[in-house]
Backbone bond lengths (Angstrom), bond angles and torsions (degrees), N, CA, C in turn:
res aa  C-N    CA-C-N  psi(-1)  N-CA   C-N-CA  omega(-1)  CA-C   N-CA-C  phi
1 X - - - 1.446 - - 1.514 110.07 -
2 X 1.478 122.47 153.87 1.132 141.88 171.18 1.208 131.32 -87.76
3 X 1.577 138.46 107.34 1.248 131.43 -156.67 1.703 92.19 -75.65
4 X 1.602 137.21 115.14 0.939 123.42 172.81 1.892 113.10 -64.85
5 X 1.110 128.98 -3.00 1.308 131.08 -167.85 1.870 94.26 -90.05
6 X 1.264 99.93 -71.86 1.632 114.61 167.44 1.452 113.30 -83.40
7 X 1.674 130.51 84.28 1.493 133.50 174.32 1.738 109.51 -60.55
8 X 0.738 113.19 -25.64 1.493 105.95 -175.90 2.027 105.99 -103.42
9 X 1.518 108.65 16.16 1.529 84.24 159.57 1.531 91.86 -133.95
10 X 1.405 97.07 175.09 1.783 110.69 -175.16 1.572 99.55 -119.51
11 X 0.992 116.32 137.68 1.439 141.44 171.07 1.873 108.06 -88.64
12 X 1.156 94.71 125.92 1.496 87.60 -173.46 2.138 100.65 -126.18
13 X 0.896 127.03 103.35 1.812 100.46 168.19 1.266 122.71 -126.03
14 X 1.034 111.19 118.91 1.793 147.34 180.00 1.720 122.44 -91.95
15 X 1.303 113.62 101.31 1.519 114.23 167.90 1.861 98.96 55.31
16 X 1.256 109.93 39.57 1.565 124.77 166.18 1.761 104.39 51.79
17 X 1.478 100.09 44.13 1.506 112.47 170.53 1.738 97.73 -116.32
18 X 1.477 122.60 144.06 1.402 107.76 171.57 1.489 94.14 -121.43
19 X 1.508 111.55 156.23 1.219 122.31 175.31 1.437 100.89 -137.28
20 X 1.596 130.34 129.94 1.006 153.46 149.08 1.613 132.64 -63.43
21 X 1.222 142.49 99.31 1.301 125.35 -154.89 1.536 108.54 -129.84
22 X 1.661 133.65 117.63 1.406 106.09 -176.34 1.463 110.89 -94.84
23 X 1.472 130.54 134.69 1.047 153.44 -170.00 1.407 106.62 -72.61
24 X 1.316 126.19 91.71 1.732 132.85 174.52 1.299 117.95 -73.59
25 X 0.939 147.18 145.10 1.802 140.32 161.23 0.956 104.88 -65.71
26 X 1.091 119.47 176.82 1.456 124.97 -158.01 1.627 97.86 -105.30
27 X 1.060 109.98 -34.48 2.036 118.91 -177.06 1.533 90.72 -53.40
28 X 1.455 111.94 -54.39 1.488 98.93 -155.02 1.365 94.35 -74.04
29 X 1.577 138.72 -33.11 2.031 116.28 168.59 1.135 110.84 -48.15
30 X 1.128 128.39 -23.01 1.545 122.70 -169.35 1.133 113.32 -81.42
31 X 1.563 118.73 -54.31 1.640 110.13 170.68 1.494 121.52 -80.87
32 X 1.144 112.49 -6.20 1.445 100.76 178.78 1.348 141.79 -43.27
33 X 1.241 98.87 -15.03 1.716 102.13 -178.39 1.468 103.89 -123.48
34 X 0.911 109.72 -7.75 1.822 119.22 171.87 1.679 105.00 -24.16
35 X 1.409 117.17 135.19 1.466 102.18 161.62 1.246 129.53 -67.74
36 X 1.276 137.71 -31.29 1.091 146.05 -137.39 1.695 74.99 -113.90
37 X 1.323 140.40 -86.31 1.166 114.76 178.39 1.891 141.85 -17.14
38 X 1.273 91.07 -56.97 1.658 91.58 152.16 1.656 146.76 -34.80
39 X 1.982 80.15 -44.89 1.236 86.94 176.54 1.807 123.42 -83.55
40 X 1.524 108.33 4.17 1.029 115.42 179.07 1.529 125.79 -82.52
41 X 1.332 104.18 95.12 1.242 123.49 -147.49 1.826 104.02 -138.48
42 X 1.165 124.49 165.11 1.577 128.32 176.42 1.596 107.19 -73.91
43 X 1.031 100.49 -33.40 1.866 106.34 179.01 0.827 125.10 -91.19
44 X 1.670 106.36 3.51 1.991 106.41 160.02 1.658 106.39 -148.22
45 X 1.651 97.25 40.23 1.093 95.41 -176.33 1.797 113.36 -76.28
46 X 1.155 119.52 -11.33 1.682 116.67 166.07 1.885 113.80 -58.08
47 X 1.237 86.92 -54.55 1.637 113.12 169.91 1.743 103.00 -30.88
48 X 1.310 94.10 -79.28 1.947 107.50 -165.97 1.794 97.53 -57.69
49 X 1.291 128.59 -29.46 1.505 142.97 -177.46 1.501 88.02 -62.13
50 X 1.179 122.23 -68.94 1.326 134.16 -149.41 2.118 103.37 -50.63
51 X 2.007 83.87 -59.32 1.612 92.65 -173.42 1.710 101.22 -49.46
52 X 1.068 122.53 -32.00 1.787 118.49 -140.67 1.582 87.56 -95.61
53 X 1.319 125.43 -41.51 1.771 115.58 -170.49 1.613 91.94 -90.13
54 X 1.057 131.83 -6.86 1.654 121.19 174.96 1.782 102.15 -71.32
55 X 1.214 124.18 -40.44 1.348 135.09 158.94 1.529 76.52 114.59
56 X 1.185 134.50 51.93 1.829 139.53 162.49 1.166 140.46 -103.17
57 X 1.541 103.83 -6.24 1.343 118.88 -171.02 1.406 112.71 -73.68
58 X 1.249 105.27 -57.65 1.726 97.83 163.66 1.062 139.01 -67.81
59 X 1.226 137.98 -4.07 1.646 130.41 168.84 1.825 81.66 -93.65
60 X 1.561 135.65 -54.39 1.391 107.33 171.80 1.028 127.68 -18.38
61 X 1.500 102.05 -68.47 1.784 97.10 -175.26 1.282 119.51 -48.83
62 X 1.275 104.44 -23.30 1.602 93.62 -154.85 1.342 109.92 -100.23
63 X 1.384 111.98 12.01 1.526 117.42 156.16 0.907 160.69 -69.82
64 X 1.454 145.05 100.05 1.337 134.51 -131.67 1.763 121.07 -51.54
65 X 1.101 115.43 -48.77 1.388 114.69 -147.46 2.197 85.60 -161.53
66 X 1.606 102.88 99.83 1.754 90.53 -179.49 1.516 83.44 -154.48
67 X 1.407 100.94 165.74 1.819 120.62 -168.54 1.658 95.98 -122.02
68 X 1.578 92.69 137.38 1.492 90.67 -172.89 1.487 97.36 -110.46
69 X 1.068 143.56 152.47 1.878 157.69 156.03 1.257 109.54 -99.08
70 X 1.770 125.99 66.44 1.479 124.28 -171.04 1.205 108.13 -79.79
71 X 1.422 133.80 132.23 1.297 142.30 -158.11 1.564 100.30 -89.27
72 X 1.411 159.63 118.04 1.425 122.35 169.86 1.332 130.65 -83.09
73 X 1.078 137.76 -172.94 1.560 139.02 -164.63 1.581 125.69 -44.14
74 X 1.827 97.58 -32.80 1.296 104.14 -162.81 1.584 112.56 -75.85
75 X 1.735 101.21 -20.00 1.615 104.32 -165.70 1.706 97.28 -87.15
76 X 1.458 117.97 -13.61 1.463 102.84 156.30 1.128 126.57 -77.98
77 X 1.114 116.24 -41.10 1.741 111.15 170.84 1.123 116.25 -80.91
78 X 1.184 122.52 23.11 1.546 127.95 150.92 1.419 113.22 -94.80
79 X 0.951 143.06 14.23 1.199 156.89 -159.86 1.911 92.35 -128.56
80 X 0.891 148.97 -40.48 1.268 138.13 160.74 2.100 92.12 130.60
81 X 1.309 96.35 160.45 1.588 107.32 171.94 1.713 103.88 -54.38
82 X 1.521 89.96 -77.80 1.965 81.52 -172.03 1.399 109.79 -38.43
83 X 1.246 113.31 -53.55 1.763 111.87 -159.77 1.300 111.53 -51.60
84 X 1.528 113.80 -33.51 1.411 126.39 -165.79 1.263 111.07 -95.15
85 X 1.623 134.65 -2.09 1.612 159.48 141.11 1.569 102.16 -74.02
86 X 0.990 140.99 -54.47 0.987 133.60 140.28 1.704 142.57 23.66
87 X 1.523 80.56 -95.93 1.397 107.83 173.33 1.398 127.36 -60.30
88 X 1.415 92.53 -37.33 1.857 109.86 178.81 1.339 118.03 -85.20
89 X 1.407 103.44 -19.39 1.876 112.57 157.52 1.480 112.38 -23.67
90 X 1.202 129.51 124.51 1.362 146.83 157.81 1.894 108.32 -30.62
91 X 1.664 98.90 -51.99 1.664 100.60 -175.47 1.619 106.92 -92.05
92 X 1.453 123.33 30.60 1.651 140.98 164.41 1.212 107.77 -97.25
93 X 1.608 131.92 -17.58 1.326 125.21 -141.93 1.604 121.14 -57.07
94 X 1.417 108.55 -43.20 1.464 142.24 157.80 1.515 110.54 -36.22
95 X 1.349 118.65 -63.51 1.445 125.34 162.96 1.300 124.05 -76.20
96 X 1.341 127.39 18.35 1.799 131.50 163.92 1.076 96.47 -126.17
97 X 1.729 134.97 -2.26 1.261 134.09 174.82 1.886 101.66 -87.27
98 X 1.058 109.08 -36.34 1.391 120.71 -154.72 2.003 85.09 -89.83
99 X 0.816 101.69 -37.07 1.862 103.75 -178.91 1.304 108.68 -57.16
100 X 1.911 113.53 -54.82 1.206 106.95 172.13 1.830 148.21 -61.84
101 X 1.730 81.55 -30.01 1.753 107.71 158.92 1.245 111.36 -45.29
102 X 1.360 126.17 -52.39 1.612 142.33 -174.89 1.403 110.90 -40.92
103 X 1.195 101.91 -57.99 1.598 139.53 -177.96 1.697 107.20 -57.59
104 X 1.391 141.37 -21.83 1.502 147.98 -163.16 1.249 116.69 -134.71
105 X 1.173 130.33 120.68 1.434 154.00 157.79 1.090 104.83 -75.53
106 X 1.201 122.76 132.48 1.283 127.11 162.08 1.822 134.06 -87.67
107 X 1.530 105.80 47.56 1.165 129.28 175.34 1.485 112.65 179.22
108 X 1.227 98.18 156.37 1.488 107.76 -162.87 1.464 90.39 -79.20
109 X 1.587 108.92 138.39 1.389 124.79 160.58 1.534 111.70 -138.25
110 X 1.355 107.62 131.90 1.357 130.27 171.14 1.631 108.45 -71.42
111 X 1.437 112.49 150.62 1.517 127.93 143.80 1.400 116.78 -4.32
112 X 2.054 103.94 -71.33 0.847 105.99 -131.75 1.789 80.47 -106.28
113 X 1.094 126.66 -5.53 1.647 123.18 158.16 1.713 119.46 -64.14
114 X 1.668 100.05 -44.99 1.663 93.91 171.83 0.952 109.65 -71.42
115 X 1.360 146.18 -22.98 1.644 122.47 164.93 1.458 125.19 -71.26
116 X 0.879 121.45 17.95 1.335 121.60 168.29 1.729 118.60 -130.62
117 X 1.967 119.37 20.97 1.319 126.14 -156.36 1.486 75.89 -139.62
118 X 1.513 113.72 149.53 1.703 118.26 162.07 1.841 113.46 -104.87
119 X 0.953 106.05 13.73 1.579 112.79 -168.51 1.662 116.18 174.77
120 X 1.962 98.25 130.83 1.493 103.17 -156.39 1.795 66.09 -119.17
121 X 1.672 94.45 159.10 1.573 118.71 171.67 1.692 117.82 -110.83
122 X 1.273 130.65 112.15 1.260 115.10 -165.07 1.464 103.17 -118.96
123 X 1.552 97.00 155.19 1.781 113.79 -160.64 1.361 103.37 -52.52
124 X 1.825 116.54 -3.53 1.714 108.38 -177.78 1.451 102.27 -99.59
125 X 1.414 120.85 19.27 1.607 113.09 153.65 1.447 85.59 90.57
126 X 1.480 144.66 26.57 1.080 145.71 171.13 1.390 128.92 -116.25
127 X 1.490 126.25 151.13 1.071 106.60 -171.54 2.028 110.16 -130.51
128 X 0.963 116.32 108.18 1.505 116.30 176.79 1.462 127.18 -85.61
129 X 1.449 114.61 126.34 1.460 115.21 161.98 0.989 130.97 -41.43
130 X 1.510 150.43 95.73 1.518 137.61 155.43 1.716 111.62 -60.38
131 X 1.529 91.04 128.72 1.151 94.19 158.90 1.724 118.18 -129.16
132 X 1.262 122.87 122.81 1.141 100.01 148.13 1.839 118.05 -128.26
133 X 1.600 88.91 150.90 1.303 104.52 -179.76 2.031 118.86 -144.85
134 X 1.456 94.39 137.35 1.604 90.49 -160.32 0.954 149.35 93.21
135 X 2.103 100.00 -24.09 1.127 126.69 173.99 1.210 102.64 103.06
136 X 1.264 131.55 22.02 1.467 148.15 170.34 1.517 116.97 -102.97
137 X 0.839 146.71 100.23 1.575 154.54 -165.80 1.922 114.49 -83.83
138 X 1.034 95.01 103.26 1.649 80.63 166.49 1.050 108.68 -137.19
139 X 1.724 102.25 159.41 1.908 109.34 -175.32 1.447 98.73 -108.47
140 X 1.203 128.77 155.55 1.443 138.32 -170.98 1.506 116.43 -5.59
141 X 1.647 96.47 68.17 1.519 115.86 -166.45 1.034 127.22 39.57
142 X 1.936 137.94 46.30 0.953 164.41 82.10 1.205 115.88 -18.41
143 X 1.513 126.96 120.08 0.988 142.17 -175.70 1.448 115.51 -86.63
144 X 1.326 146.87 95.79 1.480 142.22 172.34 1.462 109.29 -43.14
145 X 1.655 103.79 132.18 1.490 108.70 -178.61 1.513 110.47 -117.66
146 X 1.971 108.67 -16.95 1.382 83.76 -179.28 1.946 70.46 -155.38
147 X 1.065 105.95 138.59 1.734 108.50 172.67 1.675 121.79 -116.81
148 X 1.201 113.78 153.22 1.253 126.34 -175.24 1.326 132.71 33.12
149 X 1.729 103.82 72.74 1.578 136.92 178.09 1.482 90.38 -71.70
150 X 1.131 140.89 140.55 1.509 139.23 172.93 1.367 96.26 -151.48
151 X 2.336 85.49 136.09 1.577 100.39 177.70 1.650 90.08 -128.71
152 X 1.265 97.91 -162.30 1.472 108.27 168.42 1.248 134.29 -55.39
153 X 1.521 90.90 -33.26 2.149 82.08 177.05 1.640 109.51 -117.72
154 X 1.776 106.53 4.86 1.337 87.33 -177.83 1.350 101.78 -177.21
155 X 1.193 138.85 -174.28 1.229 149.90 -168.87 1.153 116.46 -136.09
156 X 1.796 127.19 144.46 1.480 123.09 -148.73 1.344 95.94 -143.64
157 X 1.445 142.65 134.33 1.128 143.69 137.86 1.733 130.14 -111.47
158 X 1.340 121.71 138.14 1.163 150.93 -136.67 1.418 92.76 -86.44
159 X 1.240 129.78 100.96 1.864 121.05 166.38 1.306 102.02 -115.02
160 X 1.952 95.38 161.10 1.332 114.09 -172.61 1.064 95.24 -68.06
161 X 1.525 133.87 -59.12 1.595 122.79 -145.35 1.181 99.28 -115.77
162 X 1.634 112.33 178.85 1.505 131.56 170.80 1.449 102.55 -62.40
163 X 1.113 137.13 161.64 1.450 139.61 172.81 1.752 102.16 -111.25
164 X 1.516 101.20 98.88 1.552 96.11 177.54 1.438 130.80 73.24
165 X 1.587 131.47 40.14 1.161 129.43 -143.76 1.871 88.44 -109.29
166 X 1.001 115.59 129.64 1.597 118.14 -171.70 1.547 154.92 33.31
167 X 1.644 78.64 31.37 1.601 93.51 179.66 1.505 111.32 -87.15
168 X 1.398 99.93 122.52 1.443 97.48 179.46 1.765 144.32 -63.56
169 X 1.734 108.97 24.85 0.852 124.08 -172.65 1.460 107.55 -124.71
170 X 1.649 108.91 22.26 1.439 127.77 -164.91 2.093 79.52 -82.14
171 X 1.465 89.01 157.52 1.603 93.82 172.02 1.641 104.31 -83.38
172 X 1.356 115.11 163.08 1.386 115.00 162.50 1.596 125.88 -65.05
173 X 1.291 136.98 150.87 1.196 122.72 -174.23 1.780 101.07 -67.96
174 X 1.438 87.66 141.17 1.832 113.64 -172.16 1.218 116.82 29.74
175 X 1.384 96.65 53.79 1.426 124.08 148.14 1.592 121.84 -121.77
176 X 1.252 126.27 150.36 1.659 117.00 -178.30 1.120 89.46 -127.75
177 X 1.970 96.76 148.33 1.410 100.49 -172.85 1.930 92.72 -108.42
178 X 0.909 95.98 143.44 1.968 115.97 172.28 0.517 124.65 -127.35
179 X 2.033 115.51 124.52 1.997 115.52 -174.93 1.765 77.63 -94.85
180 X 1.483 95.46 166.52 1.517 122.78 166.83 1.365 88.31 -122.81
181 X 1.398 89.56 171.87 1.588 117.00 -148.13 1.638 77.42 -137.26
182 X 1.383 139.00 115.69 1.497 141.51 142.84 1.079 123.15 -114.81
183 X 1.238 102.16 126.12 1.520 137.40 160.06 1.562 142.82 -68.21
184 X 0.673 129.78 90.43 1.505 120.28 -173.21 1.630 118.08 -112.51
185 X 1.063 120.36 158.59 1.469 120.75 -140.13 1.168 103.88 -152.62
């Protein structure tokens, strides 16, 4: 039966025991543990903006096992008003797509795995230094602010800054850039 007062819970009573139960949809079990859902939060709300107008959120989700580097609010508005109007421009899409790539590994990594790796590879054809030292973790000199948020398909940690946001020595998308090392003799 249906509590008509409360529509979304069911009243159940059995052998003069009552049990109360609230009735969820089924969409919301499904995303609930999503990473990228998680991360949808006020303090990375540029971040969660970013995945959803890049048109990324859904093949994200739907990825098995990926590490997120969520930037929070401040390292966009450190970037200035225009820059940060900008970016969210309709004719940017390509370049807030390629920002968010930056941002994802394509496997779950723990805390306590990047401290022991000197370099993570991200689905934007990029490659960042880990460092940690002191017991302080940072990703391509990004400072970790909060580590190993874990959902269902992946694991998320909280950085100060953008990772690489318009330096013109960024590689082209799916392209890798390579120094050589020459020798002469």
């Amino acid at each position: 039966n249906t509590n008509p007062q409360f529509p979304h819970q069911a009243l159940e009573i059995t052998n003069m025991s009552i049990s109360i139960e609230k009735v969820v949809p089924a969409e919301e079990l499904l995303v609930r543990d999503n990473i990228l859902k998680l991360l949808d939060t006020t303090d990375l709300s540029y971040f969660s903006r970013a995945v959803r107008e890049s048109g990324l959120y859904e093949s994200l989700s739907n990825e098995p096992s990926i590490t997120v580097f969520a930037p929070i609010d401040q390292a966009f508005n450190d970037l200035g008003a225009d820059r940060l109007k900008d970016l969210f421009n309709e004719a940017h899409r390509d370049e807030l797509k390629q920002l968010v790539l930056r941002h994802v590994v394509p496997d779950r990594l723990s805390s306590s795995q990047l401290y022991q790796i000197n370099s993570i590879s991200t689905l934007g054809h990029i490659s960042f230094v880990v460092n940690a030292e002191n017991g302080k973790l940072h990703i391509g000199g990004s400072r970790t602010l909060l580590k190993d948020i874990s959902g269902s398909n992946g694991t998320a940690h909280v950085i100060r800054d953008i990772l690489d946001l318009g330096h013109p020595t960024d590689p082209q998308p799916n392209s890798l850039h390579l120094s050589h090392n020459h020798s002469h003799q």
